[in-house]
Structures are given as C-alpha cells and as structure tokens.
N, C-alpha and C positions, 0 to 999 in steps of 0.2 A: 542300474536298470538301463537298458538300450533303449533308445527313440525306435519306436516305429517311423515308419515312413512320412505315415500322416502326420505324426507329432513333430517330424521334425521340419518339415513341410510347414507348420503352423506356426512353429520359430522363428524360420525364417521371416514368413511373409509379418508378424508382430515387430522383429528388428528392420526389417524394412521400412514398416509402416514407420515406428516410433523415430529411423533418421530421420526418415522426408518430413515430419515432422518439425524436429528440431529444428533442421533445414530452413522450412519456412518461418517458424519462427526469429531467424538467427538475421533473416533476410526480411521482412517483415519491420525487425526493429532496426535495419541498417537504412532503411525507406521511411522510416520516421524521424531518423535522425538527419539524414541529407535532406529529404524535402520536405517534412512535416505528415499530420495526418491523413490528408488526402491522398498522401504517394502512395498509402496501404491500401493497394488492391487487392482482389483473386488475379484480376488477370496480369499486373505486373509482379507478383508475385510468382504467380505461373512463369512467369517468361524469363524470371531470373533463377528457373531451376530448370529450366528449357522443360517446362510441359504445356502444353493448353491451358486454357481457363478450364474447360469443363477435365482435364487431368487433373486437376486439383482439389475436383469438386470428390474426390475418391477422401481425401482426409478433411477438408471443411464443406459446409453444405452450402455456404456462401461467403456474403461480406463481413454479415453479421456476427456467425460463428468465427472465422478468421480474425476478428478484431478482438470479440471474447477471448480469442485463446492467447491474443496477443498482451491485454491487458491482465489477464492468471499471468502469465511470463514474469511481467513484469513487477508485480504485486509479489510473485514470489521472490523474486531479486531483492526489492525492497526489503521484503520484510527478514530476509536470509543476512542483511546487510545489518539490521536494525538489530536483529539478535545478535549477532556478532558482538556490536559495540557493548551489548548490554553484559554481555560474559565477561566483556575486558577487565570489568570489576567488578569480578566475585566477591572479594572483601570488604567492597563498600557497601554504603548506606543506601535503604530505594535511592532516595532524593538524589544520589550520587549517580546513579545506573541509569535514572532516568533522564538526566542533565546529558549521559552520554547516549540516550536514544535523541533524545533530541538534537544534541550536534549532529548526529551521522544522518538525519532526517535532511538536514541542512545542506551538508557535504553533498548526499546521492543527487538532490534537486538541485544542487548546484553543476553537478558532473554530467547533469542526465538532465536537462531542463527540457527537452523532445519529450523525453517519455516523462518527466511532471507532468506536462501541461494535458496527456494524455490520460493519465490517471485522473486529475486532480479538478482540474479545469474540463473537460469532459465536452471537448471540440467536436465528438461527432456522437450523433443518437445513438453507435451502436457501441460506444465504451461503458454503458452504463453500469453501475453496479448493485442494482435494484435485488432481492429477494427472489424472482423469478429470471434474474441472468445467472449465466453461466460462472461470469468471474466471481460474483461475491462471495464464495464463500474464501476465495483469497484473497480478495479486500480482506476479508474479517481476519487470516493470518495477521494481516499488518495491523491493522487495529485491534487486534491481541496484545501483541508488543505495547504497543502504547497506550491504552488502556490495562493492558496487566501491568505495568510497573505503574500508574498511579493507586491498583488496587493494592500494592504493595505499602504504598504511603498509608494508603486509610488503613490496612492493617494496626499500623503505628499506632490508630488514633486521634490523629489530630488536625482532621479535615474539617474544615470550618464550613459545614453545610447550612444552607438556607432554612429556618424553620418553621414555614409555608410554602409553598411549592404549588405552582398555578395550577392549577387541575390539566389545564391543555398540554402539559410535559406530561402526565403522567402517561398515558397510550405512546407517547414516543419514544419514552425512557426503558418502557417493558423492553421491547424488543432487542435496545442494545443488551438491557442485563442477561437477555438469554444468549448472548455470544459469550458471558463470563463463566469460567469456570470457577467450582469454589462457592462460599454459600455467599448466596445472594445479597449483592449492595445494595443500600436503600437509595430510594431512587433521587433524593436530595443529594446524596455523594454523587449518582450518577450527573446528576445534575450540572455541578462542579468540573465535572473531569467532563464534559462538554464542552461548557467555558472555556475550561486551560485549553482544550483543543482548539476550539476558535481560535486561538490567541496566536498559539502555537502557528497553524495553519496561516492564519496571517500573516505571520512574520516571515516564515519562508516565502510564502507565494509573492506580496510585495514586493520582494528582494529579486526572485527568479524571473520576475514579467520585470523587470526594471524601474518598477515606480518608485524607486526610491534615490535613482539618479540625479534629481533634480535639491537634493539635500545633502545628499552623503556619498563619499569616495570609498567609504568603508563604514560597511551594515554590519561588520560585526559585534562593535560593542553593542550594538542596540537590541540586537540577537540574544545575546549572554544577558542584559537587562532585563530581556521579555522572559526567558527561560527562568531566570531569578524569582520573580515575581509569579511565574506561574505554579515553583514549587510555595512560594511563600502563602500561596492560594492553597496547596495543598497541605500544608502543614507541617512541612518537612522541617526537621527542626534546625537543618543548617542551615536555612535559607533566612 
C-alpha cells in the first residue's frame, strides 16, 4: 500500500519527534553525569541541541516532565541490564540467577553512580516514583526483576516467612503484590523480599555514596556476604 501524502507527512514529523527526543535524553544523562542533578535543565538541555527553552517545550512540558522521562530512561537501562544477567543462567537454580541480578545491581551503580543516586537517592522532587508519576511504571520494570526472581525462590518453597505480620504492612504490602504477576504471594513472603531488599539496597548504596571508606579497600567480599545471607533469608537451598 502507498503512503498518502498525509501519512507519510505523519511519519515523518513521529521519526523526527521520537530523535529529538532521544537526543535530549542522550544529552540529559551526559549533564548528570558531568555535573550532577541540577545540570538537568529545559534550558540547558535546549541549548545543547541548539533550541530555546520554549523549543523544547514542543516535546517536554517542563522540568518536571523532562526529568520523568529521564528517570524511565534510565530505569529502563537498568532493568535491560538486570535481565541480561538474569538470562546468563538459564541452567541455573533461582538462588543462582538471583545472586547474578544482584552482582550486575552492583556493577551498573558502580559504573553509573550519577544516575544511582538519581534513581535511588532521589536529589530532586521531581525524580519521584510515586503512583501518579510518570516513571513508575519503569521503576516497577526494575523491581520486576528483582522481586520476580525472589518469587521464583518462594516458588521452591522454602521461604522462611513471619507467622504474624503487623497489621500496618499489610496496606503497604497490597500494593507491591499487585506489580506481581502469577498468583498472588502472601503477604508474609512479601514481607521477607522487602527485607532482603533493604538489605540488598543497602549494601550497594553504602558502597556507591563512599561510606564505607573509612573500613574497607575492598567492599566486595562484604557484598557476596550480604547477598549470601539474603538468599539464606530466602530459602534458597545453596545458600
């Protein structure tokens, strides 16, 4: 079938749109990485594509939106990065796949500590990843990843969950379980793969902000410790 005029007129101006886009993104996370999160403007973003501010305002509607689309960017990176590792070992065991989401967790925030501390650490109001922003539903990719290979461990069985559960988790537990696909975890397991995340989260973020300078030349065995113990949390039975 031939384009009309119109259609392909519409092509165009969508592949246009979708570079400039890119564009700004690409430039966006080059300005977080040289000078942190304040460098991320509209208007120095604008000017490093040689447009105006208000030229810009044609694909973000501000600061806000702009930083949203920058934090999806990057959440997508992550979590593309996260599955990666997780495929490396298809033959292996959850506990095995998960021990390699959580090394590459470690790697990317070691390679990317700009954009950690944008994700994670959450330096400016408008990186939020609240239910009514724009990025969380690609936070929730990443937290897919790693929340789906611990559901893979309880699959197993042998998750050692709490057997009272404070009433004040249970409104905050709903909400993760409805990011899970697959039938529904009880909210004690979810409970558990909270924890391990704390833990988890911990252990990188201490490492990438440097607090752990003051002890250690090298954080990784402490790392593969923490990981150890978080599958032994989980039940995994190499662990």
């Amino acid at each position: 079938m031939t384009d009309t005029p119109g259609t392909a007129a519409a092509r165009r101006r969508h592949r246009v749109r979708e570079e400039a886009m890119a564009d700004a993104m690409r430039i966006a996370r080059r300005l977080l990485v040289e000078d942190g999160p304040a460098a991320v403007t509209v208007r120095a973003v604008a000017r490093e594509m040689g447009l105006t501010a208000p030229g810009l305002y044609r694909y973000y509607a501000g600061h806000r939106e702009l930083v949203q689309a920058l934090v999806s960017h990057l959440y997508e990176d992550l979590a593309t990065a996260l599955e990666a590792a997780r495929e490396r070992r298809p033959a292996d065991g959850p506990g095995e796949r998960l021990r390699e989401v959580c090394r590459e967790l470690r790697r990317w925030a070691l390679a990317h500590p700009q954009e950690f501390t944008l994700l994670f650490a959450k330096p400016v109001a408008d990186a939020g990843t609240a239910p009514e922003d724009a990025a969380h539903e690609s936070s929730w990719r990443f937290g897919g990843v790693v929340l789906g290979s611990m559901v893979e461990l309880w699959r197993c069985g042998a998750v050692r969950a709490p057997a009272d559960l404070d009433p004040e988790w249970i409104v905050q537990l709903e909400e993760v379980r409805e990011h899970l696909e697959g039938e529904p975890v009880p909210l004690e397991v979810l409970y558990v793969f909270v924890a391990c995340w704390a833990r988890l989260y911990g252990a990188v973020a201490v490492e990438v902000f440097g607090h752990l300078d003051f002890a250690l030349t090298d954080p990784g065995p402490l790392f593969e410790q923490t990981v150890g113990d978080i599958l032994a949390m989980l039940g995994d039975p190499a662990a």
